[in-house]
C-alpha positions in Angstrom: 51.3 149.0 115.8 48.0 148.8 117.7 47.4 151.2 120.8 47.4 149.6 124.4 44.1 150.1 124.7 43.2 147.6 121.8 40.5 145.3 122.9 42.3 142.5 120.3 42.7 139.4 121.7 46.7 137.6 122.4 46.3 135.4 119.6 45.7 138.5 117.8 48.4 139.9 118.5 50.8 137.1 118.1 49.5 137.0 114.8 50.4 140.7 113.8 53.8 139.9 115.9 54.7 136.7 113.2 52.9 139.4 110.6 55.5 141.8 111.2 58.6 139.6 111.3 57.1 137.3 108.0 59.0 138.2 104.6 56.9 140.0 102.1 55.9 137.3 99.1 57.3 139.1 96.7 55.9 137.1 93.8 54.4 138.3 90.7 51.6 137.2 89.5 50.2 137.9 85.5 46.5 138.2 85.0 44.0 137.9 82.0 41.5 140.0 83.3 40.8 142.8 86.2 37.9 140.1 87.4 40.3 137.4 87.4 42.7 139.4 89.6 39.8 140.6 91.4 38.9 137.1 92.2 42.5 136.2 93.3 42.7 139.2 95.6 39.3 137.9 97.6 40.8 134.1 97.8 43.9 135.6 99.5 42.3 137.9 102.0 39.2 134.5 102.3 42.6 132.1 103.4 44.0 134.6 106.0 42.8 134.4 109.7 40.1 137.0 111.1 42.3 138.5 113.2 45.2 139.2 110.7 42.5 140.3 108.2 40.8 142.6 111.5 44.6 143.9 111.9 45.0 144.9 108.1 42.3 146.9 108.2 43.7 148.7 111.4 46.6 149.4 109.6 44.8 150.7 106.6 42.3 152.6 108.6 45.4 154.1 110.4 47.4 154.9 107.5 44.3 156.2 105.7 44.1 159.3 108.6 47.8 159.8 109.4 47.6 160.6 105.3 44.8 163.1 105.6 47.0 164.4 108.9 44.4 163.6 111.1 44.8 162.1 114.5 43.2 159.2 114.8 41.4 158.5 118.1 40.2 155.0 118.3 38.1 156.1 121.9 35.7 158.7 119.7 32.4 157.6 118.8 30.5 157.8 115.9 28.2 161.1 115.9 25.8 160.0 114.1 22.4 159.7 116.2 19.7 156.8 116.1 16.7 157.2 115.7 13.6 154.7 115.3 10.3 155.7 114.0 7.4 153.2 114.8 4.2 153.6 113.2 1.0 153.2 114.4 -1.5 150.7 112.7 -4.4 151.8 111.1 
């Protein structure tokens, strides 16, 4: 579930509301080759919406740090620091 303070739009989150209540596809599917599963996986995730695609990654990126037992704060920023060097001519 996304936190209140989740600048996702309504449609996304109708989208991870019909998500939610969808039944898993719980087909199996046989493969020649890692490439040609690897190939299947990208058409899949290339069909689905933006925002359900945005939202799986949420949950991923979620799950990833609740399973290192971290807290994850979406509000913290990135501290890594920017710097550009410009050169002089000459």
């Amino acid at each position: 579930m996304l936190p209140a303070n989740n600048p996702l739009s309504d449609e996304s989150r109708q989208s991870e509301h019909v998500a939610n209540n969808m039944s898993m596809d719980k087909t199996i599917r046989k493969f020649q080759s890692h490439a040609e599963q690897k190939a299947e996986t990208y058409r899949y995730w290339r069909s689905r919406p933006p925002a359900e695609r945005f939202l799986a990654v949420w949950e991923a990126t979620a799950a990833a740090y609740a399973f290192k037992g971290v807290q994850y704060d979406p509000t913290r920023r990135s501290e890594a620091t920017l710097t550009r060097v410009q050169r002089t001519r000459g």
